[in-house]
N, CA, C and O of each residue as an XYZ file, in Angstrom:
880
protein
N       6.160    -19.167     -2.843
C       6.690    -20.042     -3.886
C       8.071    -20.544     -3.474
O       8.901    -19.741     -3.047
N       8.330    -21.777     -3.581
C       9.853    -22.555     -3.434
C      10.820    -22.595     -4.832
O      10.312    -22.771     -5.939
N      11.907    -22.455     -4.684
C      12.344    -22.946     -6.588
C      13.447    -23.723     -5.803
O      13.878    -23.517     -4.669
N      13.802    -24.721     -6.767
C      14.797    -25.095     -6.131
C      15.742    -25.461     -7.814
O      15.275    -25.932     -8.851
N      16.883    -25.108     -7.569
C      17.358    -24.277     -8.941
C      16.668    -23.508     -9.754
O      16.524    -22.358     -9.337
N      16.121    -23.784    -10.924
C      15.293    -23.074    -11.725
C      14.003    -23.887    -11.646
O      13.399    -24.105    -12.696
N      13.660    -24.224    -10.806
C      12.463    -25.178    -10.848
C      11.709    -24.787    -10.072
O      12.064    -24.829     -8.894
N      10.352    -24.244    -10.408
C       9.218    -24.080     -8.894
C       9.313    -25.663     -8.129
O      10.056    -26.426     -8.747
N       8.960    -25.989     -7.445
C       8.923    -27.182     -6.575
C       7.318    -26.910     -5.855
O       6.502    -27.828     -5.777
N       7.112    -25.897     -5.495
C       5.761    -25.317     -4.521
C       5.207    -24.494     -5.001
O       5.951    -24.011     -5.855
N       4.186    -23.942     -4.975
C       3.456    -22.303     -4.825
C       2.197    -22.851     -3.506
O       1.746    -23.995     -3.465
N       1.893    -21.958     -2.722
C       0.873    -21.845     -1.854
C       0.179    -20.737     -1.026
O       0.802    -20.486      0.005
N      -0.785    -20.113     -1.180
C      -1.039    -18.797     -0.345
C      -0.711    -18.690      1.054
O      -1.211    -19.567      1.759
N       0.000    -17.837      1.622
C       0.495    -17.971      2.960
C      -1.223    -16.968      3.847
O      -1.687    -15.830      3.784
N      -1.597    -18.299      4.582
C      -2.743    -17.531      5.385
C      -2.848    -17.453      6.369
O      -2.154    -18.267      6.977
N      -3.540    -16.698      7.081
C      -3.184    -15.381      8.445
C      -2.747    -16.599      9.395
O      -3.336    -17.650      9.647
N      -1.264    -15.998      9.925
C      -0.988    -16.605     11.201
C       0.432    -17.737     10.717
O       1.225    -18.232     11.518
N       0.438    -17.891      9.540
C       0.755    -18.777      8.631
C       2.421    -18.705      8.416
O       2.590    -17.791      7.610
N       3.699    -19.263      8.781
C       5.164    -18.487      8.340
C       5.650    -19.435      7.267
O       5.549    -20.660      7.323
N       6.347    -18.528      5.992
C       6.202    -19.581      5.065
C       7.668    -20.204      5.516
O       7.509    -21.421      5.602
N       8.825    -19.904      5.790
C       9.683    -21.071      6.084
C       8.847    -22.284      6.672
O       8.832    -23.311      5.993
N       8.128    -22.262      7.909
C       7.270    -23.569      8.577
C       6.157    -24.100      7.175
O       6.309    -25.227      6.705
N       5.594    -23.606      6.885
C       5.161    -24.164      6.039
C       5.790    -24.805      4.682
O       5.261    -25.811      4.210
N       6.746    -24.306      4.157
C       7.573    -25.074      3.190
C       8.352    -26.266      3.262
O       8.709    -27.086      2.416
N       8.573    -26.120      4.844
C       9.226    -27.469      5.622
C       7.889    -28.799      6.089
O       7.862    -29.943      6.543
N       6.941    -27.752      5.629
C       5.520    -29.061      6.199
C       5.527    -29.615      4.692
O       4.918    -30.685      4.668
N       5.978    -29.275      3.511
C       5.950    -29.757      2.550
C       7.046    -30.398      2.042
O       6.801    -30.864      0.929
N       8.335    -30.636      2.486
C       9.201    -31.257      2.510
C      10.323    -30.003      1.881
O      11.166    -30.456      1.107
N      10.371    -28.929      2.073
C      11.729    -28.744      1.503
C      11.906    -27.173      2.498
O      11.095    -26.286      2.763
N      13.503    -27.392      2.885
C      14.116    -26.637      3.409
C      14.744    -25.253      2.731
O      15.438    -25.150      1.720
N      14.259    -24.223      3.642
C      14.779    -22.510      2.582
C      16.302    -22.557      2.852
O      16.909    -22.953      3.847
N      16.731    -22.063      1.733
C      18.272    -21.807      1.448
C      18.398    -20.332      1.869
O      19.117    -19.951      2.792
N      17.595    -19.508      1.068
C      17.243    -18.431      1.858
C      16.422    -17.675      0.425
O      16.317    -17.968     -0.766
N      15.999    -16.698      1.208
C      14.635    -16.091      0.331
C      15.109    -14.978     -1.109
O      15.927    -14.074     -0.939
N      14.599    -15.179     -2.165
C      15.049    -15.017     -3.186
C      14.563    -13.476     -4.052
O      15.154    -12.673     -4.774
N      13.076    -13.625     -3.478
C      12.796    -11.751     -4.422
C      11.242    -11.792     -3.366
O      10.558    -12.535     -2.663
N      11.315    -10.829     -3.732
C       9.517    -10.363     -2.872
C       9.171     -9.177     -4.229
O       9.770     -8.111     -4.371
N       8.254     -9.607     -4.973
C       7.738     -9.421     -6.369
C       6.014     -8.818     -5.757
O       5.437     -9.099     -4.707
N       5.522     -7.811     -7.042
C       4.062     -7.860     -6.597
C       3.405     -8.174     -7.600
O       3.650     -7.875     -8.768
N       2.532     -8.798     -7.184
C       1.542     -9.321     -7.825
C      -0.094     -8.789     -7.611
O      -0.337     -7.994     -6.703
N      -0.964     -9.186     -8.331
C      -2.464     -8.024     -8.127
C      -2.931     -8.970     -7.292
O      -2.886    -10.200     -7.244
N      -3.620     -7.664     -6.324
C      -3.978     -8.562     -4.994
C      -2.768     -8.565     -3.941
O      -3.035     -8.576     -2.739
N      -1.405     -8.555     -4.395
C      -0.608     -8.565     -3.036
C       0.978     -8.922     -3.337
O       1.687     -8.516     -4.258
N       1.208     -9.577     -2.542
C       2.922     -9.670     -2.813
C       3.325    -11.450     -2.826
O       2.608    -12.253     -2.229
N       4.561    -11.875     -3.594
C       4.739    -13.151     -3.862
C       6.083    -13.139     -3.619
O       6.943    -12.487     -4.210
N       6.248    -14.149     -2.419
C       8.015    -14.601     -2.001
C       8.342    -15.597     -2.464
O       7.728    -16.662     -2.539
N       9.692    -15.220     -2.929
C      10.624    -16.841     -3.592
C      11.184    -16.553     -3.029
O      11.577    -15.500     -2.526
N      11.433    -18.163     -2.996
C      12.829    -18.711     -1.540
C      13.424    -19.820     -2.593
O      12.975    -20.650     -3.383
N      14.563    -19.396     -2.187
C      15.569    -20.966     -2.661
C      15.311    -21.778     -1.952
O      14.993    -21.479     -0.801
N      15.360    -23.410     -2.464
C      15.054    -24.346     -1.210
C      16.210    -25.326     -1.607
O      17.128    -25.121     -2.401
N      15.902    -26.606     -0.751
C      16.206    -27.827     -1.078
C      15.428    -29.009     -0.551
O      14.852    -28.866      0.527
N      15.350    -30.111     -1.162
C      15.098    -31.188     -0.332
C      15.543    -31.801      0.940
O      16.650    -32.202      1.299
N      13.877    -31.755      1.787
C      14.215    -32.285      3.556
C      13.330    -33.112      3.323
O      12.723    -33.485      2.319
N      13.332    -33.463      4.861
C      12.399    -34.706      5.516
C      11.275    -33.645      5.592
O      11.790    -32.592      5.967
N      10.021    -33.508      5.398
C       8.989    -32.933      6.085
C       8.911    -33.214      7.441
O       9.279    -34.264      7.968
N       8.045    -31.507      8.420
C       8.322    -31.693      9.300
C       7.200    -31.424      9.960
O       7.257    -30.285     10.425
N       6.220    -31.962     10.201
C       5.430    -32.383     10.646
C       4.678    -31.388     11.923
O       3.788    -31.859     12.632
N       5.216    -29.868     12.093
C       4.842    -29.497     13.313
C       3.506    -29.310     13.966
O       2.652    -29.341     13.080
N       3.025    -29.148     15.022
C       1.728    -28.942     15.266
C       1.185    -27.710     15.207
O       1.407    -26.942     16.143
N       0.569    -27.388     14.365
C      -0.248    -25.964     14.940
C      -1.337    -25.565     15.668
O      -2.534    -25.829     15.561
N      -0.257    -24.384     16.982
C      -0.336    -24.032     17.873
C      -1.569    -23.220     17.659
O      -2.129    -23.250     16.563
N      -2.262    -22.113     19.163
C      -2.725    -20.849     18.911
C      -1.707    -19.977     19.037
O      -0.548    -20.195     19.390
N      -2.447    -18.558     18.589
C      -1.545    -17.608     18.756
C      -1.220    -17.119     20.573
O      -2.078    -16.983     21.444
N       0.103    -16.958     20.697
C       0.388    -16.671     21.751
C      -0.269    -14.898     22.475
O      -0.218    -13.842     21.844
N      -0.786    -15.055     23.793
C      -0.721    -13.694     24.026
C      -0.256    -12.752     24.402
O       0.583    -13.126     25.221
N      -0.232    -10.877     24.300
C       0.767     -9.900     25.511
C       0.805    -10.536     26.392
O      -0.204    -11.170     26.701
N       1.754    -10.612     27.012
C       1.997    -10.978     28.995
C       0.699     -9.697     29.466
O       0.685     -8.523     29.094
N      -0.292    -10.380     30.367
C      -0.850     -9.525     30.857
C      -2.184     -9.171     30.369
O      -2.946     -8.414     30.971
N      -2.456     -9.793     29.168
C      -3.771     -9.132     28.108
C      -4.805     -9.654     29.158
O      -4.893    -10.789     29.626
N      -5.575     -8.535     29.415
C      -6.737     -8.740     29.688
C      -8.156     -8.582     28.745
O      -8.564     -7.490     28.353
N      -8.923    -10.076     28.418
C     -10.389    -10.107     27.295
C     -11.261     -9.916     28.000
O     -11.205    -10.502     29.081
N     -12.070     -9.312     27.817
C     -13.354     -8.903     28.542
C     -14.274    -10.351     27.966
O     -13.804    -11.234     27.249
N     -15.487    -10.299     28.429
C     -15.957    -11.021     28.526
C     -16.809    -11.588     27.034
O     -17.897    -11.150     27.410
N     -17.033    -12.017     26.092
C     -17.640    -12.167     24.580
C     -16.363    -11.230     23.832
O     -16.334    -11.304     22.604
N     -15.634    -10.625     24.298
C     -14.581     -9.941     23.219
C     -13.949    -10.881     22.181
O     -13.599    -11.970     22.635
N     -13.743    -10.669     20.904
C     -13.166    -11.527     20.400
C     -11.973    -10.664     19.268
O     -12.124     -9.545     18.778
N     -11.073    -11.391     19.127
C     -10.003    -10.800     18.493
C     -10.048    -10.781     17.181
O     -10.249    -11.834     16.577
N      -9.866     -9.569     16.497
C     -10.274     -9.150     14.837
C      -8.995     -9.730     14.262
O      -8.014     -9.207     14.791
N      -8.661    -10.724     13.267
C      -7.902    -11.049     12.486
C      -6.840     -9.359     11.851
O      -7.422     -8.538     11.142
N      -5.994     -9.236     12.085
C      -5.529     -8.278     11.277
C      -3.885     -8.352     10.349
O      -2.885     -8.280     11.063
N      -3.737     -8.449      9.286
C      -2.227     -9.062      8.984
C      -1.607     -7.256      8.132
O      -2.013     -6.323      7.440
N      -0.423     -7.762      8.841
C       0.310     -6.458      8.386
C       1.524     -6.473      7.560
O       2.385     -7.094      8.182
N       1.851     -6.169      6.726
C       3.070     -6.231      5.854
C       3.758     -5.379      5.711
O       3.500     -4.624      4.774
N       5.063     -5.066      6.641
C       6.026     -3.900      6.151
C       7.331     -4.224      5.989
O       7.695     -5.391      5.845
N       8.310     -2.992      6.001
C       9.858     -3.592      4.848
C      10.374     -2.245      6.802
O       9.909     -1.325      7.476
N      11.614     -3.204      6.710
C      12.866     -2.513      7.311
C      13.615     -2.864      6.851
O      13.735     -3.824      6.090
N      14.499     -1.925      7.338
C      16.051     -1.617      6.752
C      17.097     -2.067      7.708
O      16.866     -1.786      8.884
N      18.217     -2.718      7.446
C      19.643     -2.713      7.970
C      20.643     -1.669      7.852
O      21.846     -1.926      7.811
N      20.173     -0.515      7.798
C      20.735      0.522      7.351
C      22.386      0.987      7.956
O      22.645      1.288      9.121
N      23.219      0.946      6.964
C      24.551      0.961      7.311
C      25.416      2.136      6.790
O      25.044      2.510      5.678
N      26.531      2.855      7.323
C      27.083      4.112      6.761
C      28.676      4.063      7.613
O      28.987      3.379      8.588
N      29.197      4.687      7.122
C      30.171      4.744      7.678
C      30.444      5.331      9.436
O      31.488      5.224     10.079
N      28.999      6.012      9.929
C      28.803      6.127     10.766
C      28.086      5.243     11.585
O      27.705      5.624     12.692
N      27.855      4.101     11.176
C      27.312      2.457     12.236
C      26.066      2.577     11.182
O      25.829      3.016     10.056
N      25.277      1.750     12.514
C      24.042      1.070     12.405
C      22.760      2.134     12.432
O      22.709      2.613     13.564
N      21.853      2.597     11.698
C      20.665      3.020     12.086
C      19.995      2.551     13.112
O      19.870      1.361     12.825
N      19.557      2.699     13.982
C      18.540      2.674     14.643
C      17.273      3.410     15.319
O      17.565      4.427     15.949
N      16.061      3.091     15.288
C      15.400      3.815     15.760
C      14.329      3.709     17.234
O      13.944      2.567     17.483
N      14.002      4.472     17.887
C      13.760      4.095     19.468
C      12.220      4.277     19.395
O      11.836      5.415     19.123
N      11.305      3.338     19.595
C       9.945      3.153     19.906
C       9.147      4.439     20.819
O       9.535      4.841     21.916
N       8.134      4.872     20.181
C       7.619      6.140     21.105
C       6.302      5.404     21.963
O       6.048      4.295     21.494
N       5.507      5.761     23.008
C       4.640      5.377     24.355
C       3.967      5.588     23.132
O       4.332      6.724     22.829
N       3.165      5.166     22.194
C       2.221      4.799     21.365
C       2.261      3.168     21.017
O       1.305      2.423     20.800
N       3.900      2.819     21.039
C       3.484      1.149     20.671
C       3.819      0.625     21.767
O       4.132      1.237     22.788
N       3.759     -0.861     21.572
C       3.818     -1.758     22.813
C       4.826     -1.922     23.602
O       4.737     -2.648     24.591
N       6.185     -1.125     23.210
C       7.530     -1.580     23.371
C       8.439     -0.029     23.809
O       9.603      0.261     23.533
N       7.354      0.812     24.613
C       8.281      2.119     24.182
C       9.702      2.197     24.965
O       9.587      1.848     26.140
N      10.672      2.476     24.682
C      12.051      3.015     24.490
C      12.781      1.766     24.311
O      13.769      1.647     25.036
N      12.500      0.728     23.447
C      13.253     -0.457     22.862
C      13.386      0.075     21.244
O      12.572      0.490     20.419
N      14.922     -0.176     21.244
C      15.329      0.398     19.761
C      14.859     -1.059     18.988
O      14.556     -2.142     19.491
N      14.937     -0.570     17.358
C      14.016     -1.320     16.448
C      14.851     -0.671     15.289
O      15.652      0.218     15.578
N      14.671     -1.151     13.759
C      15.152     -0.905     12.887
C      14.446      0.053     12.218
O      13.226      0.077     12.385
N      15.119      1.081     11.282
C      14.203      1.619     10.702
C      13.208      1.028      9.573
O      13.555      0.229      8.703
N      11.716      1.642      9.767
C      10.666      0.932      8.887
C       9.672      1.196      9.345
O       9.438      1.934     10.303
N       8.779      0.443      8.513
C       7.258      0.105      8.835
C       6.262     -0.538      7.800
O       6.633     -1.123      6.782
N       4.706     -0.326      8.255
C       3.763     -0.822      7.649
C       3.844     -0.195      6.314
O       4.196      0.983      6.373
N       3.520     -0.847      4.608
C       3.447     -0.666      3.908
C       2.013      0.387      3.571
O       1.004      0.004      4.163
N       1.858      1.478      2.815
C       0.505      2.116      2.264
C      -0.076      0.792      1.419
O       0.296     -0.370      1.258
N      -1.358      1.737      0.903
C      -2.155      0.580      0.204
C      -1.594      0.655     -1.068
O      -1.831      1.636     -1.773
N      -0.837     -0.309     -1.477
C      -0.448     -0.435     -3.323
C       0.809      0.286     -3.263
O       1.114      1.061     -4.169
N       1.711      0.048     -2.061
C       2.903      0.612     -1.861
C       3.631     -0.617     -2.072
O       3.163     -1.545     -1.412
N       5.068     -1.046     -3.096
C       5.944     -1.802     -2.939
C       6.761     -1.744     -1.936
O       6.582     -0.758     -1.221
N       7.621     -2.466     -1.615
C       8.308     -3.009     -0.233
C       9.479     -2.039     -0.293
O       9.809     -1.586      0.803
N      10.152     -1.640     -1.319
C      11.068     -0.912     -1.616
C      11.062      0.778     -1.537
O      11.979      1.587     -1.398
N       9.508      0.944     -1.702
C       8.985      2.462     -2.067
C       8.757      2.696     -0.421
O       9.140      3.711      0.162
N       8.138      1.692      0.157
C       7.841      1.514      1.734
C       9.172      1.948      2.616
O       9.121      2.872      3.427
N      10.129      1.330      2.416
C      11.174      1.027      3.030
C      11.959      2.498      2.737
O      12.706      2.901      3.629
N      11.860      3.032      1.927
C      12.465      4.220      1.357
C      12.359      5.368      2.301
O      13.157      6.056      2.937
N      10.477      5.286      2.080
C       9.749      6.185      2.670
C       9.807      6.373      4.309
O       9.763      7.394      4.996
N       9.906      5.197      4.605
C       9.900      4.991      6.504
C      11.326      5.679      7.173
O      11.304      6.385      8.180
N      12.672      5.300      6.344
C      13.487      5.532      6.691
C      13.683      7.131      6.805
O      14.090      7.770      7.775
N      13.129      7.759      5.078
C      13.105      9.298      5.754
C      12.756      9.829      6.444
O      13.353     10.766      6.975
N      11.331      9.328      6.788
C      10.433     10.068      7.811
C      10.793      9.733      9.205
O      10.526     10.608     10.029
N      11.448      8.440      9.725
C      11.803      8.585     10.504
C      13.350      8.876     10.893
O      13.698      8.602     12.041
N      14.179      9.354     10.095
C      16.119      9.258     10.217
C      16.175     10.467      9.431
O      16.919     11.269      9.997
N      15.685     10.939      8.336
C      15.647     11.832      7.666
C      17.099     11.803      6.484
O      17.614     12.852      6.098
N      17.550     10.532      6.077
C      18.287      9.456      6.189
C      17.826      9.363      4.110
O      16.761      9.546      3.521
N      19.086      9.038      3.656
C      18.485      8.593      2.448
C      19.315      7.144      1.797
O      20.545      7.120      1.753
N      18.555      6.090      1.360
C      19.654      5.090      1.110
C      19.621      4.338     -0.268
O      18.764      4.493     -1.138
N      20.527      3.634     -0.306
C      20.959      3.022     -1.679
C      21.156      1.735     -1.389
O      20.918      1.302     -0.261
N      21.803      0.661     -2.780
C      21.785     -0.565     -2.673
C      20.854     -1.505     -2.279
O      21.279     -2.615     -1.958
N      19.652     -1.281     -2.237
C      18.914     -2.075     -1.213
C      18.611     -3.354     -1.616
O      18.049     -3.600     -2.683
N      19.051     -4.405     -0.595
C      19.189     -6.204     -1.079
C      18.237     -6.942     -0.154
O      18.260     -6.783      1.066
N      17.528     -7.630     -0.687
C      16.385     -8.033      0.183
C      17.508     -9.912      1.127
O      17.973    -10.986      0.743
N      17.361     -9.132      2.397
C      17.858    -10.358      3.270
C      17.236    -11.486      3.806
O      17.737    -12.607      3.904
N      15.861    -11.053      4.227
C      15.210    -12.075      5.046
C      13.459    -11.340      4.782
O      13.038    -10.256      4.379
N      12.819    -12.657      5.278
C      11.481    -12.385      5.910
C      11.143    -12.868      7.000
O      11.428    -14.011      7.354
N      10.563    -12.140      7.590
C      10.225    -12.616      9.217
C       8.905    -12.803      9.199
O       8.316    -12.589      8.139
N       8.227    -13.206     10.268
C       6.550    -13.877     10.436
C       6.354    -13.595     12.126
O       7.314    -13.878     12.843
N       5.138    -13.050     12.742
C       5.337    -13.347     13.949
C       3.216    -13.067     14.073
O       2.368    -12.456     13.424
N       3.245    -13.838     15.148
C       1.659    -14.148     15.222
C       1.495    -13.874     16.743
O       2.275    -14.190     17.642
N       0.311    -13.216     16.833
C      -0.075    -13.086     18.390
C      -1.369    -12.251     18.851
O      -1.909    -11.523     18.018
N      -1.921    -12.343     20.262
C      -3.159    -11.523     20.379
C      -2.773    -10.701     20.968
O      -1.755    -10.865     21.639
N      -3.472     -9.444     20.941
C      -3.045     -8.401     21.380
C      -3.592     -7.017     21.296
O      -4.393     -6.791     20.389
N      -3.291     -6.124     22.064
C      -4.328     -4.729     21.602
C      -3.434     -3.613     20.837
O      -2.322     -3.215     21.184
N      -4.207     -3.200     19.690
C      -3.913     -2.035     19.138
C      -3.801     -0.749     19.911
O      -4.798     -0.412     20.549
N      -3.028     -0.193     19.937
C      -3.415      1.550     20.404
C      -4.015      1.776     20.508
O      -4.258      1.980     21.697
N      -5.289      2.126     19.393
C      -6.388      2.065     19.603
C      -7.569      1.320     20.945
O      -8.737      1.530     21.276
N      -6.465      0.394     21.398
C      -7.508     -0.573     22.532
C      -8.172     -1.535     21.286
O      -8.983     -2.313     21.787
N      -8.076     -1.685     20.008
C      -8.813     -2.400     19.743
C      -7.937     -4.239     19.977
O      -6.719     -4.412     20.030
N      -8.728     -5.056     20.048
C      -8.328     -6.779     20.341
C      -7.770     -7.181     19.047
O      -8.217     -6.749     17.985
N      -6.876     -7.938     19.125
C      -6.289     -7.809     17.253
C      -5.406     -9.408     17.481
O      -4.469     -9.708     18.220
N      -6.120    -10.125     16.581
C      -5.108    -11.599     15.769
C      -4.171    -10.850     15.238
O      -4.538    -10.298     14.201
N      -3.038    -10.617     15.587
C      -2.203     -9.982     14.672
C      -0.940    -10.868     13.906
O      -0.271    -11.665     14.563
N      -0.741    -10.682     12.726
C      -0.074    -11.277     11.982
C       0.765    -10.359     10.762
O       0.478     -9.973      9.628
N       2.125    -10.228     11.793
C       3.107     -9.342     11.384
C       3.937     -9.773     10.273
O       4.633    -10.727     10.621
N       4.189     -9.307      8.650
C       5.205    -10.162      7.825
C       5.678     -8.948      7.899
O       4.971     -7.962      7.689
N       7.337     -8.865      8.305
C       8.254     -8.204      7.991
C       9.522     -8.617      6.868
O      10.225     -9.628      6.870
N       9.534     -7.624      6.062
C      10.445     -7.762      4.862
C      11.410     -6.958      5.288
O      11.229     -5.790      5.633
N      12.769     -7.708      5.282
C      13.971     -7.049      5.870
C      15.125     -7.136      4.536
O      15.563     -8.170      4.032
N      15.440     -5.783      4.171
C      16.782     -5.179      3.322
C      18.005     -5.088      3.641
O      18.034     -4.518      4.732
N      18.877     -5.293      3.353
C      19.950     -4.291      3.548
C      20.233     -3.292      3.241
O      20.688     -3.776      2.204
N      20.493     -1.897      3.084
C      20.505     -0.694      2.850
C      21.560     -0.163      3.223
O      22.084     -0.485      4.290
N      22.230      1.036      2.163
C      23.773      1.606      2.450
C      23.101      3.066      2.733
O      21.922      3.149      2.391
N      23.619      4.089      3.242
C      23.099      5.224      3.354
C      24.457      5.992      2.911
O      25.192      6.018      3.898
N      25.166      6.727      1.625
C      25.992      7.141      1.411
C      26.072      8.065      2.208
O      26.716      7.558      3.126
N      25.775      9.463      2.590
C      25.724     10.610      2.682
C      25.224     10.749      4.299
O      24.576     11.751      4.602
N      25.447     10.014      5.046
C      24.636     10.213      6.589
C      25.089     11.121      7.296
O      26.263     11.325      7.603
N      23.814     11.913      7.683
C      23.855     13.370      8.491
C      23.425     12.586     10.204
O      23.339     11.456     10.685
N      23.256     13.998     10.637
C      22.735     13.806     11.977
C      21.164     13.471     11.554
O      20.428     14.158     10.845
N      20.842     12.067     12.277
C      19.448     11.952     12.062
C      18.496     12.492     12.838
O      18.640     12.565     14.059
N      17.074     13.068     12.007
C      15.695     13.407     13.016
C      14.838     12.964     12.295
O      14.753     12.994     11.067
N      14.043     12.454     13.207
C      12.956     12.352     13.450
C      11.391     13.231     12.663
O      10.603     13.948     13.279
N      11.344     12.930     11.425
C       9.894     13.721     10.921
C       9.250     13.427     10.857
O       8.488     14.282     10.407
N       8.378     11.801     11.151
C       7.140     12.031     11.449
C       6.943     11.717     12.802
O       6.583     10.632     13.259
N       7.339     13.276     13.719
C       6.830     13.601     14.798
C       5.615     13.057     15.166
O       4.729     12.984     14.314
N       5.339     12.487     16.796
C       4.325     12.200     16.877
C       3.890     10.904     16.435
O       2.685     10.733     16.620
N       4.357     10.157     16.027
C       4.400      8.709     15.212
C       5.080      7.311     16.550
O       5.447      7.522     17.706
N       5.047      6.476     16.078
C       6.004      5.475     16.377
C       7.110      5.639     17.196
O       7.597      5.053     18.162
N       7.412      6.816     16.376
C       9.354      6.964     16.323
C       9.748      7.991     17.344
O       9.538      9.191     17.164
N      10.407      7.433     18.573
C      10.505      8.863     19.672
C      12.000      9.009     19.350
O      12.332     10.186     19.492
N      13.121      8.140     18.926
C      14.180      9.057     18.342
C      14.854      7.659     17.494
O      14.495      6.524     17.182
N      16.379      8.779     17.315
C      16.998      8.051     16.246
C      18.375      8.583     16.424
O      18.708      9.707     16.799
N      19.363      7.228     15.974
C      20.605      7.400     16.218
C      21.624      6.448     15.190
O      21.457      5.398     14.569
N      22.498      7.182     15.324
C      23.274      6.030     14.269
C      24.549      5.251     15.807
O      25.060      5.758     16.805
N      24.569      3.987     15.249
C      25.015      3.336     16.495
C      26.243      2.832     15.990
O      26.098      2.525     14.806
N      27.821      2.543     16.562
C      28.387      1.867     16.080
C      28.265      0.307     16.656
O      28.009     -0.163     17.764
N      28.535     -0.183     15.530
C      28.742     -2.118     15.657
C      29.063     -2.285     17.066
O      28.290     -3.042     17.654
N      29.903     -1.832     17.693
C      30.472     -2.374     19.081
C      29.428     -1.726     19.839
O      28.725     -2.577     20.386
N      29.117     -0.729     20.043
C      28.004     -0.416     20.504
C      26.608     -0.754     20.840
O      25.883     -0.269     21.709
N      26.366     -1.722     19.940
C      24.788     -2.240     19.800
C      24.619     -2.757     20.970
O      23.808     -2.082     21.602
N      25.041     -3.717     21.600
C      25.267     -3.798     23.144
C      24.413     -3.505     24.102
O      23.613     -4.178     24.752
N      24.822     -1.969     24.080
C      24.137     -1.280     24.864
C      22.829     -0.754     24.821
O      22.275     -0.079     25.689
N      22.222     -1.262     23.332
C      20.798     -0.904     23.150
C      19.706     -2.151     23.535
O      19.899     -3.353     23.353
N      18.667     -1.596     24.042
C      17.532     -3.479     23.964
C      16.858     -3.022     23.202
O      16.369     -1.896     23.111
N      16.768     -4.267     22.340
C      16.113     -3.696     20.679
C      15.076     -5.097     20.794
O      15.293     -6.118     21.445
N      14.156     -4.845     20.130
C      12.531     -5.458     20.109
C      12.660     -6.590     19.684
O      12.953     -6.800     18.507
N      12.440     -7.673     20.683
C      12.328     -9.119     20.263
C      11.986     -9.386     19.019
O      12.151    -10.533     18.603
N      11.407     -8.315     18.125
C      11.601     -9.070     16.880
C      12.649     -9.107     15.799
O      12.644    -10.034     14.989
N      13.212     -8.505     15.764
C      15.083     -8.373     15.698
C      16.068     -8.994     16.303
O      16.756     -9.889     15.812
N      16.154     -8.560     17.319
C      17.645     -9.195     18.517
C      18.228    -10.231     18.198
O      19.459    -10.265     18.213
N      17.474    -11.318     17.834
C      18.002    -12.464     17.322
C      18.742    -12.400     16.137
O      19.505    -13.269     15.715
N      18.515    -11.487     15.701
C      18.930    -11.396     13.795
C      19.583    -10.301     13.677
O      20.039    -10.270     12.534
N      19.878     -9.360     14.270
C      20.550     -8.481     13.761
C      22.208     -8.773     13.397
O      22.663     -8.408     12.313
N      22.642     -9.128     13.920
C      24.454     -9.502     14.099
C      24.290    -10.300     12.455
O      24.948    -10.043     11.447
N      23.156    -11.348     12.626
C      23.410    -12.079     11.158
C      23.483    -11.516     10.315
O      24.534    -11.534      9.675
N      22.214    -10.615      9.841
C      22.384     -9.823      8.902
C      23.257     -8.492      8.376
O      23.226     -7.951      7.271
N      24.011     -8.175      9.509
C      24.661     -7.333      8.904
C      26.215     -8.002      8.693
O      27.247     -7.393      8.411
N      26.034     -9.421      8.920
C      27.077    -10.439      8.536
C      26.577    -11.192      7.151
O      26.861    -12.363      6.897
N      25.987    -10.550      6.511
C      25.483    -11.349      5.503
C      25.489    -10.617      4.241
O      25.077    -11.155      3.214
């Protein structure tokens, strides 16, 4: 959904593969920036502030693939869309971060704390939950900053072939009380965790789907 003051301007189902900033701009109006992530039955509903643009006409592409994917021969890729919440998690001791374990595609590239939502889990209850289990970490304030979109083919862990279509819901989050963080759900995702200071980040390579955005948001 678009509002632009108190006014819907849009509503439209965002479908697999689909990012709603690009699509709100195929309808003529530009995000100011994104306003609540609400649930609704059946699923979740984003408002974005907008304004009036030129529509923009882009072409749609396919989804891009891993560097390297090899399809066997009749294989075909299972549509799969995923929705989870991370955190910007901040304390007087830096930045949360957490380091990818040889289960996902990216292992020892730091990443924010988070993940995939349960079934009939809100973004907030999600985001809560990820951070303990993986930081052991508890936080407050939480302000919804951004949404991200990212589309591509690729294999699951599993080996299975996957359309994948990632919506990440990104917070800001204060962590009053920050201890030394660990790691509890061992065996997971998450091979460690650290609190980083600002000048520091630097020295971490954190997962193309962040890198670009992190500095903003914790400027925001």
């Amino acid at each position: 959904m678009g509002r632009s003051g108190e006014r819907e301007v849009t509503r439209f189902v965002l479908h697999h593969g689909a990012d709603p900033t690009t699509e709100l701009s195929r309808r003529g109006w530009a995000v100011l920036h994104v306003d609540s992530v609400s649930e609704v039955p059946g699923g979740l509903e984003l408002r974005y502030a907008v304004t009036a643009a030129t529509p923009v006409h882009a072409p749609r592409r396919p989804a891009p693939r891993d560097p390297g994917l090899v399809v066997e021969p009749g294989e075909v890729a299972q549509p799969y869309q995923r929705t989870a919440a991370y955190g910007v998690v901040t304390s007087e001791r830096g930045v949360l971060l957490t380091e990818l374990s040889e289960l996902t595609s990216a292992p020892g590239r730091w990443t924010l704390p988070g993940g995939g939502l349960d079934p009939g889990e809100s973004p907030l209850a999600g985001l809560r939950r990820e951070v303990w289990e993986e930081s052991g970490q508890w936080v407050e304030g939480e302000r919804l900053i951004d949404v991200r979109t990212q589309h591509w083919v690729g294999r699951a862990p599993s080996g299975r072939l996957e359309d994948f279509h990632a919506v990440r819901i990104v917070y800001a989050a204060w962590c009053p009380d920050p201890s030394d963080p660990v790691v509890h759900d061992v065996g997971g995702s998450t091979a460690g965790v650290a609190w980083v200071r600002r000048e520091d980040l630097g020295r971490y390579t954190l997962t193309r789907s962040f890198a670009a955005h992190l500095h903003r948001w914790l400027d925001s």
